[in-house]
N, C-alpha and C positions, 0 to 999 in steps of 0.2 A: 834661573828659577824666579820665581814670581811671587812676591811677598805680598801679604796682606798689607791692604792701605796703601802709603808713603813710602815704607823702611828700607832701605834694599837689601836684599839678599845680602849674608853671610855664610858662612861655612858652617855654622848653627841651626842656621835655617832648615827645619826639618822638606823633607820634597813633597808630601802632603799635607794639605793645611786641612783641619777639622773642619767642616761643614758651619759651626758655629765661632770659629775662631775670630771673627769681628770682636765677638760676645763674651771674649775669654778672657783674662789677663793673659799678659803675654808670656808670664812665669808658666806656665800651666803645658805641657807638653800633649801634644793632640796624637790620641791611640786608639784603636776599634774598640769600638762596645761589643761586650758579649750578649749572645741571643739571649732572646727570652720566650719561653712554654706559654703558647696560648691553646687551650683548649676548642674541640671541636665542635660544631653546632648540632642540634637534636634535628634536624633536618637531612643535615648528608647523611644520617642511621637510618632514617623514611626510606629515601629516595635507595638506597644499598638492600634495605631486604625488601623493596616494593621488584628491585633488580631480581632479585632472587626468586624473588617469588613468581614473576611471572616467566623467569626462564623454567622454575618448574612446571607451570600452568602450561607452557608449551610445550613442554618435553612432555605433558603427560597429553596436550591437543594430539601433538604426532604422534604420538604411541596410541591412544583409539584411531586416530585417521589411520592409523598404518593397518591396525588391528580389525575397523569396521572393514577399509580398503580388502584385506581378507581374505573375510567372511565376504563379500559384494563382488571382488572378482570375478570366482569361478561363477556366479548366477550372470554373470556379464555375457559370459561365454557358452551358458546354457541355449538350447532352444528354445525360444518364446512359449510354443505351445506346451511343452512340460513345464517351466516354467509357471506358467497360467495353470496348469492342474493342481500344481504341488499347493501353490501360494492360494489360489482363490475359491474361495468356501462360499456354496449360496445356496437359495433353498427357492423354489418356484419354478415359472411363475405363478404367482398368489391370486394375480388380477390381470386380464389382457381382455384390451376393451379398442375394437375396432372405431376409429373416431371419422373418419372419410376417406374416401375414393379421389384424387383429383388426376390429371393426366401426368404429375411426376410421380403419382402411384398410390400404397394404400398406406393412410396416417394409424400407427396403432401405438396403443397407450400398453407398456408390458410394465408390471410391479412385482417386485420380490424383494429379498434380502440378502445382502453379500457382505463378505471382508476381508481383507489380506490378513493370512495367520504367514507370521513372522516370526515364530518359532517355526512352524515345520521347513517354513521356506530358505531361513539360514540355518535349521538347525541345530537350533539354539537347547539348553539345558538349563537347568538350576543349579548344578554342583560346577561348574566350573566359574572364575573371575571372569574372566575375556567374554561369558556367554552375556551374563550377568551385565559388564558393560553394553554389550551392543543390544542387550535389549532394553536398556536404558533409555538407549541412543536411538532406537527404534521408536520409543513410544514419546520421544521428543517429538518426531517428525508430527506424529497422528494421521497422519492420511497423505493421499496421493492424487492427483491427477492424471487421469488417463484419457488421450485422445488418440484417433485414427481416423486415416483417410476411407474414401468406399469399399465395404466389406465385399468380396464377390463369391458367391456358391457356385459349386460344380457338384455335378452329380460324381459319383468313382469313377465312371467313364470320361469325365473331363468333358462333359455339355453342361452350359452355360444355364442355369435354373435363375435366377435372381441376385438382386444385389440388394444390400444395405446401407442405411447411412443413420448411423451414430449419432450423438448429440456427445458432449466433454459430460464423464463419466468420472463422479469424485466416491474412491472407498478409500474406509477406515484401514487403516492400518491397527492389529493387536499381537500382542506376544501372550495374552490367557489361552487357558486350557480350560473347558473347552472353550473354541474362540467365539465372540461374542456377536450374532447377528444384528446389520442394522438397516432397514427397510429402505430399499431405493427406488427408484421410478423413473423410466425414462420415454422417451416419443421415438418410436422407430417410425422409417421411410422405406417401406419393401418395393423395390421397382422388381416385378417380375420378369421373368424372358419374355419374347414378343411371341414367340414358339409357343404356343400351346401344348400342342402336341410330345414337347420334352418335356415338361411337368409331371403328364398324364403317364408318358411312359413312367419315368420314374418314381412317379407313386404307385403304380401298378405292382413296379417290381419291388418296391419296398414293402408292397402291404406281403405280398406272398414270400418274399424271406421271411417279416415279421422285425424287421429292423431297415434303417436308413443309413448308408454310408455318404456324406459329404465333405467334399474339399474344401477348404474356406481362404482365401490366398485374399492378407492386406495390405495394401503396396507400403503405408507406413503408419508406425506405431510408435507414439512419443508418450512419458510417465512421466511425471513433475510433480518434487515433493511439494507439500502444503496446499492445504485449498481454502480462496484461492491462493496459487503461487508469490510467497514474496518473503522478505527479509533472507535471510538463510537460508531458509529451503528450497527457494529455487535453483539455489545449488546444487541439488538432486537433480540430476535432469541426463534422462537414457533415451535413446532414440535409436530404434531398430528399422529396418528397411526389408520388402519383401518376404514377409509372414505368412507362412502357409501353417496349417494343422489338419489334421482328418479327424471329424464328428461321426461318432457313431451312436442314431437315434434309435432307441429302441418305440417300435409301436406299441402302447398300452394298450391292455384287452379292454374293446370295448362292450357294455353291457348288450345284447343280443346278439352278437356276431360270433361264431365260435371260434376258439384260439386255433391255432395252425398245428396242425399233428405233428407228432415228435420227427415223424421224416418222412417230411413231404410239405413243399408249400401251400402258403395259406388259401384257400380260394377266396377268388375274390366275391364281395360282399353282394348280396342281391338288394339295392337302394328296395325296390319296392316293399320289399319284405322288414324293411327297419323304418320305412314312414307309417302311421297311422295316423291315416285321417281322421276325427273326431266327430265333426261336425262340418257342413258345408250346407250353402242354401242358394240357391238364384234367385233373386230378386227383379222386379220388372223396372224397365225404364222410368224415368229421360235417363239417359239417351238410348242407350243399350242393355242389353241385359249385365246385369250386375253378379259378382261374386264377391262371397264371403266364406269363409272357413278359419278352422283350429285344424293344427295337424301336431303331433308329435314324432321326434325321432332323437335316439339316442346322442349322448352328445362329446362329442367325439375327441373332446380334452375334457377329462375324466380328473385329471390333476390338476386343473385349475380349481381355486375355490370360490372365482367369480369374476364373471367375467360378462360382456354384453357387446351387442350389434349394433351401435348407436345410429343405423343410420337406417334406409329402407333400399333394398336388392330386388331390381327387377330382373323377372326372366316371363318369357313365353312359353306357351304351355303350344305344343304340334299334334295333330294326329298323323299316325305314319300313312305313307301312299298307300291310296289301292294299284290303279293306272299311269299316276302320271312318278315323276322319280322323285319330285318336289313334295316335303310336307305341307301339310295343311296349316298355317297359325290359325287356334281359335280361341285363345286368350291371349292376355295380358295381366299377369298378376305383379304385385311386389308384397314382401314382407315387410313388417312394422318391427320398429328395434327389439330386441330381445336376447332376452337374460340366459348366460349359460349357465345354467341348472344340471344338477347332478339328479340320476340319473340319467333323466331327459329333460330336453327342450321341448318346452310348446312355444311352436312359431302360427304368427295370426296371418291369415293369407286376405287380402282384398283383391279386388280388379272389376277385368269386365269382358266381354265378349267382344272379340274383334269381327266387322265386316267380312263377309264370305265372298269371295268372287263369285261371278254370275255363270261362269260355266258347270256343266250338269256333274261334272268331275269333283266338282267341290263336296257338292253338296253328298256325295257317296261315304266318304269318311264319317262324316256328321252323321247319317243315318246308321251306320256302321256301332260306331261312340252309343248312339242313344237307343240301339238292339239290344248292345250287350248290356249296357245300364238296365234295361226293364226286364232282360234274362237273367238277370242276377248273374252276370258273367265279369271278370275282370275285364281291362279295354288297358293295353299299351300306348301310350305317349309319350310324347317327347318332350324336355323341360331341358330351356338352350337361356343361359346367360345372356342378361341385354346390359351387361356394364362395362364389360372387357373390354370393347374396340372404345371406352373414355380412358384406361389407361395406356396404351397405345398397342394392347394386343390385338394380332391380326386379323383373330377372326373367335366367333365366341364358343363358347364349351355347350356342347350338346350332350345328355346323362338321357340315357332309354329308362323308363319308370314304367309304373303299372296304376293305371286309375283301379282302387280295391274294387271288389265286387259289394252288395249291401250284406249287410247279416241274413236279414231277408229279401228272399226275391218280390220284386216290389210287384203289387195285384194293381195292373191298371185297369180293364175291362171287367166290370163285374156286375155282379144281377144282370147276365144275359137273360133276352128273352127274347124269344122265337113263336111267332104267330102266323095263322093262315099259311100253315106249310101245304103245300100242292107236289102231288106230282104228276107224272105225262107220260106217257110212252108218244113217240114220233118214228116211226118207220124202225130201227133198231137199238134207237135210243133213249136213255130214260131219262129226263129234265126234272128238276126240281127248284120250285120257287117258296119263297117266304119273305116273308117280313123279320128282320132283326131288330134289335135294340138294347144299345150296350150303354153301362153308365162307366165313362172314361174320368176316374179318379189318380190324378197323381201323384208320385210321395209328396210326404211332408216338404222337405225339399227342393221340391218344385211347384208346390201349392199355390205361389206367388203368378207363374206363366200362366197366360190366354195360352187355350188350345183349341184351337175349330179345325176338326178332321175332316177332311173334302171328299176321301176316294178309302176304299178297305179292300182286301182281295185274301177271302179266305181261303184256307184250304185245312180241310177236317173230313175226317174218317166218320160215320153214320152206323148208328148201332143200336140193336133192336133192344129197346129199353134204356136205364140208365146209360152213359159214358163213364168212363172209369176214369180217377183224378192223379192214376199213378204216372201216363206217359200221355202228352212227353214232357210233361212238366219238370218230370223232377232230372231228366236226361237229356238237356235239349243237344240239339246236333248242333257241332257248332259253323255250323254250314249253313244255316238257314239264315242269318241275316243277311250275305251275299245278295247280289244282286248281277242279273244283266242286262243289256243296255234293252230298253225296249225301244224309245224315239227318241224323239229331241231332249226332251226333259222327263220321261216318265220310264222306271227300268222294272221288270220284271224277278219279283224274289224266286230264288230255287226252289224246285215242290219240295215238299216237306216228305223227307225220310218213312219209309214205311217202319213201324216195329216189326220184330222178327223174336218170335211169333204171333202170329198176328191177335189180336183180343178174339176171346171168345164169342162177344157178340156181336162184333164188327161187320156188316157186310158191304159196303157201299161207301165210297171216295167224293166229296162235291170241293171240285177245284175248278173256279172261271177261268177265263182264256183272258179276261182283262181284270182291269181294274172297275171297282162300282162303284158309282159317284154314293157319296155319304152327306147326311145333314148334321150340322152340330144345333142343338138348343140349350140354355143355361140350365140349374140344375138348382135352385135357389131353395130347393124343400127338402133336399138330399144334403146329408152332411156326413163324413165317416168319424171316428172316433176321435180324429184328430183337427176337427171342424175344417177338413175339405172339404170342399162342394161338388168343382167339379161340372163334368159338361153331358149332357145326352147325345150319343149318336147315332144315329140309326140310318139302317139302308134298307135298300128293298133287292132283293134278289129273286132274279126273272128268269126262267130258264136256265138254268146252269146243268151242265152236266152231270149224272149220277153213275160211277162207273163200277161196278161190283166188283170186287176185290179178288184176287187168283182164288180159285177154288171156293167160294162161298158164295154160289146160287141158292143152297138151299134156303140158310140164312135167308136171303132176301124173300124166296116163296113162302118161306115162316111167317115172315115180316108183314108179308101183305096178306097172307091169310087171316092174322091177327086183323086188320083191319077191317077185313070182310065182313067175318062171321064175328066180330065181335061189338056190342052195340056202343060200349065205351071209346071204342079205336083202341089204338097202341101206340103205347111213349115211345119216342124216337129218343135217342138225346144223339149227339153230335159235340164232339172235342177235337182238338187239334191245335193248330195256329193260326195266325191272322197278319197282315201285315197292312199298315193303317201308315196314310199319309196325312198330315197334319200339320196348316201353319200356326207358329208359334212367333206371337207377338214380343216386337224387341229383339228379334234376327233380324239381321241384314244380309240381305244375298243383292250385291249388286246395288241399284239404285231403288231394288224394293225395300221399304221397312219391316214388311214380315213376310218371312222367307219359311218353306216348305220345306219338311222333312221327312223323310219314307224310314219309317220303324217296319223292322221285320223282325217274325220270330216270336210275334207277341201271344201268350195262350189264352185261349178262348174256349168255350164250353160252356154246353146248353142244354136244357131238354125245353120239350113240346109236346102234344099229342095231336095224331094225323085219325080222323076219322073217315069215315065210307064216303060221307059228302063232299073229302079232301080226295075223292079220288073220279072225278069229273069224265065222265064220257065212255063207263066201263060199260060192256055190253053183255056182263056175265049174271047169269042167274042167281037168287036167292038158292040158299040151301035148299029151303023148302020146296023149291020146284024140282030138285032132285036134281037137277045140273049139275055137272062137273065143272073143277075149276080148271080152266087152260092149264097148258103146262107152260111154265116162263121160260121163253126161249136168252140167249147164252147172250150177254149184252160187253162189249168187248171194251177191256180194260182201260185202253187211250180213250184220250180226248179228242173227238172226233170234231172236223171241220164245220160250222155254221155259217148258215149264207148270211155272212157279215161284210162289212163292207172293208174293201182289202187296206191289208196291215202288215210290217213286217214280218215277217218268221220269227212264233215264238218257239222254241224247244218245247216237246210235252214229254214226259217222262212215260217211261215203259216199266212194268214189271215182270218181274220172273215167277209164272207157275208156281205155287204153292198148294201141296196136296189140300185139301179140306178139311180143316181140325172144327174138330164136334166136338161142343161144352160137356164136361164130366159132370151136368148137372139132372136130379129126377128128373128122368119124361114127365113131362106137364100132362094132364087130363087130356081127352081127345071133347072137340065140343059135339054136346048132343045134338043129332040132329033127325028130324020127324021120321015113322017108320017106312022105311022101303029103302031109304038113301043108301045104309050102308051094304045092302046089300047090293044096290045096283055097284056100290063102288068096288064090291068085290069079286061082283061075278059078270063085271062086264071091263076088264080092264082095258086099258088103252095102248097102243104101240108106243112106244116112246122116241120121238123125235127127234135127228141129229140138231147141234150146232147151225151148222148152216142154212138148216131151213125145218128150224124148230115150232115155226108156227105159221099157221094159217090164216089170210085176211079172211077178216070176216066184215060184213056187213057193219057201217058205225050206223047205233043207234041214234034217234033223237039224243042228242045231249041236256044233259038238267041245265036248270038257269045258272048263270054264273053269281057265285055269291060275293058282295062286298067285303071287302076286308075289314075286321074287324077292329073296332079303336083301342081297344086294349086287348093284350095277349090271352089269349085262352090259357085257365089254369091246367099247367099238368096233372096235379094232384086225381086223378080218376083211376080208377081198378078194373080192371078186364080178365076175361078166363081165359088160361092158358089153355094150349093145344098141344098137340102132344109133338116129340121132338122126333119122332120118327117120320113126318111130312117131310122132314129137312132131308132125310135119309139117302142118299141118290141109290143106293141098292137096293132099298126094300119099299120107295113110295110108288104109290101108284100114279099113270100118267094118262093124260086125259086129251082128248082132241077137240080142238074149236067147231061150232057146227058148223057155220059158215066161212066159206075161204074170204068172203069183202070187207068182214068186222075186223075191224084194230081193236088192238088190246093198248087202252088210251087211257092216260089218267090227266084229267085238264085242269089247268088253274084257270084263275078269275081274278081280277082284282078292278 
C-alpha cells in the first residue's frame, strides 16, 4: 500500500487516502463526504415546456395536415373539368378588345371577374371545428397560380377548330358567401384552323341548334399556391396531365334575328337583311374613284358591355359573274376600329375603286351594278376577307350580301324634252325622227362623278296624248338591264317587256336597231334641290322605226287624224326606258383612265306636239276639199331590216296578237267640217282594203320645204278638238280609197 509522503505503510494504514490527506493531521481518519442538494436552474424549466410546447404545435401541425390532407384528397382525384365548375365563379366577359392580327394569330384583350369559392369546392361549413380549421387554412393561402400548356378546341365531331394560348393566370382564393368577385384581364393568342371551311361548318351548325358543343383537350395543367409562388406556399403545388372537358355555348339571341322555333332549327341568318347602310358617297379622284360610308349592324356579343376592333379589317367587295365563272373585284374597302355597342355597331367603311380589266366581260357586271342602282333595285355582291391568308389561313372567307336598294328610286333623266318630231311613211314602213334632250342628274351620292354619256338607245311605247307615269316605273322587269353581245365592245340591252294590258292610249313602239351617238354639255344654270348640277344630253333621232302595237291601228288613225284636221296638232308623249352609255371619270378599265359603262333599264318619258307641218310630203286633201282621208294600211309589228351597212345579227322581238282594247272613255266631238263633206262621207263609202295590199300608190306630190330644227323645244302646252272615238272603230268607221295608185302616203322629216 502506498502511504502519503515518507511513512510506510502499517497495518493502520487505512487503503484509501482522502483526496486532501497531505492537508490533514494525520489523527484524523479519511471517510466520504455526504452529498449535497443543489437546486435546478430557471433555464432547463424554458428549454422542458419550450419541449412541450412545440411537441403540441406539432401534433396539432399533423392533425390539420392530416385533416386539410382530407378534405384535398378526394378533389386530387376528382376530374379537373368538374373540379373547375364547382370551384370557379366568374362573371363576363365585361371587356374583349381585339388588339392585332399577326401571322402566329389574333392578339385579344378578354376582361372579367373570377375566384375560387373554397367553401363549395371543399365543402366547407360553419358548424363543424375541422370546417372551420381548413378554412382558416385556406384563406392563409390567398390565391393560386394557375398555368397551362396550348388549349386545343374540337368541334363534338373531333375536327380541329383552333387553339389557345394562356398567359399564368393568378385567382383569389375565398371561403365568403357570397363569394367575392375580383376583376382580371388577360391577352389571349387564338391561332385558328388553317381549314376555313370547318369553322364555317361548325358555326352553321351551331347557329341552327342554337347552341355550341366543344371539346377543349390540355395536354397539361399546373396550380401553385401564392402569387407570386414562394415561402410555403409553393408547397401547394398539383399538376394534372391530359385535360379534357366539353363546353356547351349557348348562342344569345341576337337583336334582329329571330330566335329558333321550339322544334326546328334555327335558320340561318340573312347578312343582308342585318347590315344597314346609312350613308355612302363616291368621291372623285386622284387617283381613283373613292368610297366612303356608315353602315350598321347588330352586334353580335350582346353580353359584352364593351368592347372594340382596334385595328382596320380589309375585305373586297365582288360582283357576281354574268359569263365568265370568276367574280369581278371592284373595291377595296377596310373598316376603321370600332366600338362594340349594344344594340348595334356602326362600323365606318373607306376605300376605293379597283382597276377593271379591259375585257368587254368586265365591264358587263359593272353595268349590271349601276342598272339596278338607278332601278331602285337591290344588286348581290360578294364581300371576301383580305386578312386571313396573314394568318396562315389557306384561302379567304367569301359572305354573299345584298348592295340595299335606295328608299327612293333615284330620277336620273329628267325635264325630257322632245322637239321637231317628224314622221315618214317609206314604202310599209313608218319612221320617226326628233330631236331629244335630257337633263342627267345624279344622286346625291354620286354628285361628286364626271358623266359624259356618248351613245343612248331608247325603247318607248308612243301614246296619243299624255303617257301614263304608272308603268313601267313603278314594275320594272328585271330583265331589262341584261345585255347581249353586240361587237367588240358595244352589247345590245333586251327590248323592253310589253305591259299586258296594254295602255289605253298606247299605239306605236319606237325601238332602234342600234345605238345613237349622244352629246354631253355642263349644266351650270340647273341645280336640283340638293345643289346637283348635273350634265345635258341630248341626241338626235333619225329615222327610227315606228311599229303599231297588236291590234291598235285605230289608235294610230285617230292619232293622225288629230293632226290633220286639227290646227293645234296633237300631243304625243312617249314613256318607257332608255339605256345610256356613259363614261365616268376616275374608272379605270384597263390602261384607259375613264372607262365606259352601259346602264340599262333607265325610265324616260316625254311629251311634245306633232303638227300638219311635222308631217312632210302628205298628198292628202284639206277637209274642205271634201277628200277623203286614206285608209292606213296594217304596218307590221317587227323591226324591219334598213339598207344599213352590215352588222351582226341583232335578235328583234316579236309580239303576240292582242285583240284591240278601246278606252272606256266619252267619244270626243266629231270636228266640223264645211257642208257637203258629211254627206259625201256617208253616201259614198269605200271598200275596205285587206292587210296586204291596203293601199294604193298614189302620185307623190311636190314636197313643202324642209323646215330647220328648231333651237328650243316647242312648248307642249297647246289644246286641240277632239274627234270622235268612233274613227278608231274598225266595225263601224268608214274606209276610203287613195285616188291615185303613184301617191305615197309619206310623212318627211327635215332637219
Amino acid at each position: 500500500m502506498h502511504t502519503p509522503g515518507n511513512a510506510p505503510a502499517t497495518e493502520q494504514t487505512p487503503l484509501l487516502s482522502c483526496p486532501d490527506a497531505a492537508n490533514s493531521p494525520p489523527a484524523q481518519d479519511c471517510q466520504p463526504k455526504a452529498k449535497q442538494q443543489v437546486p435546478v436552474p430557471w433555464r432547463e424549466h424554458l428549454v422542458t415546456f419550450a419541449f412541450v410546447f412545440l411537441s403540441l404545435v406539432l401534433c396539432l401541425a399533423v392533425t390539420i395536415i392530416f385533416t386539410i390532407h382530407s378534405y384535398v384528397s378526394p378533389l386530387l382525384k376528382t376530374d379537373p373539368s368538374v373540379l373547375a365548375q364547382r370551384s370557379l365563379v366568374f362573371e363576363g366577359p365585361s371587356h374583349f378588345n381585339v388588339i392585332n392580327y399577326t401571322s402566329d394569330g389574333i392578339w385579344c384583350e378578354v376582361a372579367g371577374a373570377a375566384t375560387i369559392d373554397a367553401s363549395r369546392t371543399l365543402g366547407l361549413s360553419s358548424n363543424r371545428l375541422t370546417d372551420k380549421l381548413v378554412g382558416w387554412a385556406t384563406r392563409r393561402v390567398g390565391s393560386v397560380t394557375v398555368s397551362t400548356s396550348r388549349i386545343q378546341v374540337f368541334s363534338h365531331d373531333n375536327t380541329y377548330l383552333a387553339a389557345l394560348e394562356l398567359p399564368t393566370i393568378t385567382l383569389p382564393i375565398t371561403t365568403n358567401s357570397p363569394p367575392p368577385l375580383r376583376d382580371v384581364s388577360i391577352q389571349v393568342l387564338l391561332r385558328p384552323a388553317k381549314n376555313i371551311d370547318d369553322i364555317v361548318k361548325f358555326a352553321s351548325s351551331s347557329w341552327g341548334a342554337g347552341f355550341g358543343e366543344l371539346r377543349v383537350h390540355v395536354g397539361k395543367g399546373v396550380i401553385v399556391g401564392g402569387s407570386p409562388p414562394s415561402g410555403w406556399r409553393k408547397w401547394i403545388h398539383v399538376e394534372k396531365h391530359d385535360i379534357e372537358t366539353t363546353i356547351r355555348l349557348e348562342i344569345p339571341s341576337i337583336p334582329g334575328i329571330p330566335p329558333a322555333p321550339p322544334n326546328g332549327p334555327r335558320p340561318t341568318p340573312d347578312l343582308a337583311s342585318l347590315v344597314y347602310l346609312q350613308s355612302y358617297r363616291v368621291l372623285p379622284p386622284p387617283p381613283t374613284l373613292r368610297l366612303v360610308g356608315t353602315a350598321t349592324l347588330p352586334n353580335p356579343l350582346p353580353s359584352v358591355l364593351q368592347g372594340a376592333v382596334a385595328l382596320s379589317l380589309p375585305f373586297v367587295v365582288s360582283l357576281p359573274p354574268l359569263d365568265s365563272k370568276d367574280p369581278l373585284p371592284i373595291a377595296r374597302v377596310e373598316t376603321s376600329p370600332l366600338e362594340l355597342t349594344t344594340p348595334n355597331i356602326s362600323l365606318a367603311i373607306s376605300g376605293h375603286v379597283l382597276p377593271l380589266p379591259s375585257s368587254s366581260s368586265s365591264i358587263a357586271p359593272v353595268s349590271r351594278f349601276a342598272s339596278d342602282f338607278l332601278a331602285g333595285r337591290p344588286s348581290p355582291v360578294l364581300i371576301t376577307t383580305d386578312f386571313l391568308r396573314d394568318l396562315g389561313i389557306l384561302r379567304e372567307l367569301t359572305v354573299e350580301a345584298e348592295f340595299p336598294a335606295s328608299a327612293e328610286r333615284p330620277d336620273l333623266l329628267r325635264d325630257v324634252q322632245i322637239s321637231n318630231m317628224r314622221i315618214t311613211l317609206r314604202g310599209e314602213q313608218i319612221l320617226a325622227s326628233a330631236f331629244v334632250r335630257a337633263h342627267i342628274v345624279p344622286p346625291n351620292s354620286l354628285s361628286a362623278v364626271r358623266i359624259n354619256a356618248t351613245r343612248v338607245w331608247p325603247d318607248l311605247l308612243v301614246y296619243d296624248g299624255p303617257a301614263p307615269q304608272l308603268w313601267p316605273f313603278d314594275d320594272p322587269n328585271p330583265r331589262v338591264h341584261s345585255g347581249i353581245e353586240y361587237d367588240e365592245h358595244w352589247s345590245e340591252p333586251d327590248p323592253m317587256p310589253l305591259p299586258r294590258p296594254l295602255p289605253p292610249n298606247a299605239f306605236a313602239r319606237i325601238r332602234p336597231d342600234s345605238w345613237i351617238i349622244a352629246h354631253t354639255e355642263s349644266s351650270d344654270d340647273r341645280q336640283d334641290n340638293n345643289g346637283n348640277q348635273g350634265v345635258w344630253v341630248h341626241a338626235q333621232v333619225h329615222d327610227v322605226p315606228l311599229d303599231v302595237l297588236p291590234g291598235r291601228e285605230a289608235e294610230l288613225q285617230r292619232f293622225i287624224r288629230k293632226i290633220l284636221f286639227n290646227p293645234s296638232g296633237a300631243r304625243v308623249g312617249v314613256a318607257g326606258i332608255s339605256a345610256v352609255a356613259a363614261r365616268v371619270g376616275g374608272l379605270v378599265v384597263g390602261s384607259k383612265e375613264s372607262g365606259e359603262l352601259e346602264m340599262y333599264g333607265l325610265p324616260l318619258r316625254g311629251e311634245t306636239v306633232v303638227r300638219k307641218k311635222d308631217l312632210l310630203g302628205w298628198g292628202t286633201p284639206s277637209p274642205e276639199d271634201s277628200f277623203p282621208l286614206p285608209t292606213i294600211p296594217s304596218i307590221p309589228t317587227s323591226i324591219p331590216t334598213l339598207s344599213t351597212p352590215p352588222r351582226p345579227h341583232v335578235p328583234i322581238p316579236t309580239f303576240a296578237p292582242e285583240p284591240p282594247h278601246h278606252p272606256a272613255s266619252v267619244p270626243e266631238p266629231e270636228p266640223e267640217f264645211p257642208p257637203g263633206s258629211e254627206s259625201e262621207f256617208e253616201q259614198e263609202p269605200y271598200p275596205e282594203l285587206d292587210d296586204e295590199h291596203g293601199y294604193l300608190p298614189l302620185p307623190v306630190p311636190a314636197s313643202e320645204p324642209e323646215s330647220k330644227p328648231e333651237s328650243e323645244p316647242e312648248s307642249p302646252a297647246e289644246n286641240w278638238p277632239n274627234f270622235d272615238e268612233g274613227w278608231g272603230d274598225s266595225d263601224e268607221k268608214s274606209t276610203f280609197e287613195a285616188q291615185n295608185s303613184e301617191e305615197l302616203w309619206q310623212i318627211g322629216v327635215a332637219y
